[in-house]
C-alpha positions, 0 to 999 in steps of 0.5 A: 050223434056228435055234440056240436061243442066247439068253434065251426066255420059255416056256409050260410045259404039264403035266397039272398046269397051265401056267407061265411060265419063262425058258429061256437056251441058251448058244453053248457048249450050256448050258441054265439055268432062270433063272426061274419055277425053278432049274436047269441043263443042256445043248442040243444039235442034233438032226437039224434040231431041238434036244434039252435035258436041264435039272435042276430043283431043286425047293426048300421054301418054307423052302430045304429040298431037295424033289427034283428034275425031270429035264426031257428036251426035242426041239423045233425052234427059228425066229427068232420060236420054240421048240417042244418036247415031252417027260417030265419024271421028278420025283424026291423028295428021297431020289432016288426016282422019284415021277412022270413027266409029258408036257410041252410048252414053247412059248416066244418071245425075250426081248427085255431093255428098253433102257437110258434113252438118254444126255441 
């Protein structure tokens, strides 16, 4: 199995609809959503897959604190991808459960753009 280790631009399908987020896992087993949301968490192997747990906050249009989605993930990872499924639970604001959902996260690297070479 391949460490998840890096940047990845994943496919978020839920009931609700897809998105595009980007998920980076770090060498120490941290999980961030740096784009598409805000969140954090951490990774580790499974088997000869991976599971990450990461915590969304979920923020109004004027920064007020909606809840949070606590997203729980098993999947596998190769050179060219990362496959995984699970539930996200959504939480309101008062930490009450609202729903929980099934969701599955199909993502490729990140490849950041070079720098412009040196005259």
């Amino acid at each position: 199995m391949r460490s998840p280790v890096g940047s990845w631009l994943a496919r978020v399908e839920k009931p609700s609809g897809t998105t595009e987020v980007r998920i980076d896992f770090t060498s120490q087993g941290l999980a961030f959503l740096v784009g598409g949301g805000h969140g954090a968490g951490i990774w580790e192997r499974h088997g000869d897959g991976i599971v990450y747990r990461i915590r969304e906050a979920m923020i109004g249009d004027h920064g007020d604190h909606l809840g949070y989605i606590d997203i729980c993930q098993r999947g596998t990872v190769t050179a060219d991808r990362l496959d995984s499924s699970g539930e996200s639970q959504v939480y309101g604001p008062d930490g009450t459960l609202m729903r929980t959902v099934s969701v599955h996260i199909s993502a490729v690297p990140s490849v950041s753009p070079r720098p412009p070479a040196a005259p």
